[in-house]
Residue, then its C-alpha position, 0 to 999 in steps of 0.5 A: x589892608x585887606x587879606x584873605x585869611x582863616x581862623x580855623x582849619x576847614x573848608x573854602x568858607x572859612x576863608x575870609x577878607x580880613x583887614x590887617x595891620x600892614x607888614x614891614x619888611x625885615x632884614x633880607x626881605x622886600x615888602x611888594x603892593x600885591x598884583x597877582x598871587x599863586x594859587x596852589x595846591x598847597x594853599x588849600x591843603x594847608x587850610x585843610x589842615x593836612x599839614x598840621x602834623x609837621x607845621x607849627x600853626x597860630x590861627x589866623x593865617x592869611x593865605x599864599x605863597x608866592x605873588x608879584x608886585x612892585x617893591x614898596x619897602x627893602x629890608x635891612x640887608x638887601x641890595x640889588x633891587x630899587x623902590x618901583x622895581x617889578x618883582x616875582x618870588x616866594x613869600x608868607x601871605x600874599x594873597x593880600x595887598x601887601x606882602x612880604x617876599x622872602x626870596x625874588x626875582x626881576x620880573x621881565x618886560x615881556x612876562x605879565x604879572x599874571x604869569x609871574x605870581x604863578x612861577x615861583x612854586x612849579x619852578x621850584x618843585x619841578x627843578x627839584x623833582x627832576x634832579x631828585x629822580x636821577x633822569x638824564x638826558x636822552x632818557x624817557x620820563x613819565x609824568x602822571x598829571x601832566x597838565x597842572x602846574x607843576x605838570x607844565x613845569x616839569x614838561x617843560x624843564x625835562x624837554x629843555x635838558x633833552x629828556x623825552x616826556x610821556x605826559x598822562x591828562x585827560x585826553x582833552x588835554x593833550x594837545x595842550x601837552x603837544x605844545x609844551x613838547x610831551x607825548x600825551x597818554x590817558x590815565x586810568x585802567x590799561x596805562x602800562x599797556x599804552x605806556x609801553x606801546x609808547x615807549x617800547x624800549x622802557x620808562x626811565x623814571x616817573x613823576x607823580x604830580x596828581x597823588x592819585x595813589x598811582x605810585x604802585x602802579x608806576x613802579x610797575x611799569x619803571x620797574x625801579x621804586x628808586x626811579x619813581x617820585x612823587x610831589x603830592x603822594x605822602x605815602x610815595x615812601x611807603x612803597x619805597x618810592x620818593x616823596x620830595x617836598x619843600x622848603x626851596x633850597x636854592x630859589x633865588x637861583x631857580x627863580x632867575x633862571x625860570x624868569x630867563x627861560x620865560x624872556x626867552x620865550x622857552x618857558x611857557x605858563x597857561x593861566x586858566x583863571x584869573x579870580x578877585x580877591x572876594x572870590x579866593x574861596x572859588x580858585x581854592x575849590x576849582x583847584x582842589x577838583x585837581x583838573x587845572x590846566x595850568x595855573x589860577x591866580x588871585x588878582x589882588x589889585 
């Protein structure tokens, strides 16, 4: 089968269509024919090698994260879900065109799988930052890089438990931030002055989703380095601020629960760019610019 993977760390070049043997599913896993796979943030880092201090690595990897499919082999173990069956999760290589999911979902009738392979991980890491930085209902939060696909999720989410959302993107972005329920604000010199022209009454947390060394800047405006957390910032700790990073520890529910929220129609996900399989070189770079609005998704099928 073919994989996008790379024998070294480096840049987008070194990616490469590979053929592979064809995985098979172990206990508690399912295998899925691959139709779509995330694009993310961290797909790109890793192959940078920006993870190889507190990751075990053999050379060559085949990229991805998260993808949806059909199932097309069910491990040992595993129950609850059927051979043909539309499915969204977390898995190991999955820009490719077959693909273990370690962790799963149904995918609804409503949502397309273009969508679904970009829920999994800004469904995870938007859950998680929000419950990390203790903000409550009827609180304010401030998201910095709001319009990504963490952004988007975290928006969203943070609306859903009643939080009101100051969101910081360029400002063609910001209707894109109206609709999905934020008060929309540039980034850039003069923020905590629009902030609190904004927010008169104070910022009760804040979120960092671009890791655009802003964390001083917004424990200066929360005023609390305990309120203030960042998702992409590795040195967020330094300053006394939070840093929250994977793995998942409840996907199965996070993952039920976003795929609910999506039928519903009360979750929305943009997808900017939709790239073949021959072209994952080109998402990674348009990704690492760090201007999606959204979500870029590979279509391996």
């Amino acid at each position: 089968m073919k994989a996008i993977r790379y024998h070294a760390f480096g840049g987008p070049d070194e990616l490469r269509i590979d053929e592979i043997p064809v995985p098979h599913a172990g206990a508690g896993e399912i295998r899925i024919a691959v139709h779509f796979a995330g694009v993310t943030p961290s797909d790109w880092k890793r192959r940078e090698g920006q993870y190889k201090a507190f990751e075990d690595v053999v050379f060559p990897l085949t990229v991805g994260v998260e993808a949806s499919g059909v199932v097309d082999e069910i491990g040992d173990g595993v129950s609850g879900i059927a051979i043909g069956d539309a499915v969204f999760g977390f898995g190991t290589g999955t820009v490719a065109e077959k693909a273990i999911l370690t962790h799963w979902a149904a995918k609804p009738t409503a949502v397309s799988f273009a969508v679904a392979a970009g829920l999994p991980v800004i469904a995870d890491t938007a859950t998680r930052a929000l419950d990390e930085v203790n903000i409550a209902t009827g609180q304010t939060l401030l998201v910095s890089g709001a319009a990504g696909g963490v952004g988007t999720a975290i928006v969203q989410l943070a609306s859903l438990r009643g939080i009101t959302v100051i969101g910081s993107a360029r400002s063609s972005k910001h209707n894109y931030l109206v609709s999905l329920g934020a008060i929309p604000t540039t980034y850039g010199p003069g923020l905590q002055e629009r902030i609190a022209q904004l927010a008169p009454m104070g910022i009760d947390a804040a979120i960092d989703v671009a890791g655009s060394g802003i964390i001083p800047e917004l424990i200066s405006i929360v005023g609390n380095p305990a309120q203030v957390l960042s998702v992409a910032d590795f040195s967020a700790e330094h300053y006394g601020a939070k840093f929250s990073h994977g793995p998942p520890e409840q996907p199965e529910i996070t993952l039920a629960t976003i795929a609910r929220l999506c039928a519903d129609g009360l979750f929305k996900l943009h997808i900017e760019g939709v790239y073949p399989l021959q072209q994952t070189a080109d998402a990674h770079r348009v990704s690492a610019e760090g201007h999606v609005t959204g979500k870029l998704v590979i279509n391996v099928c």
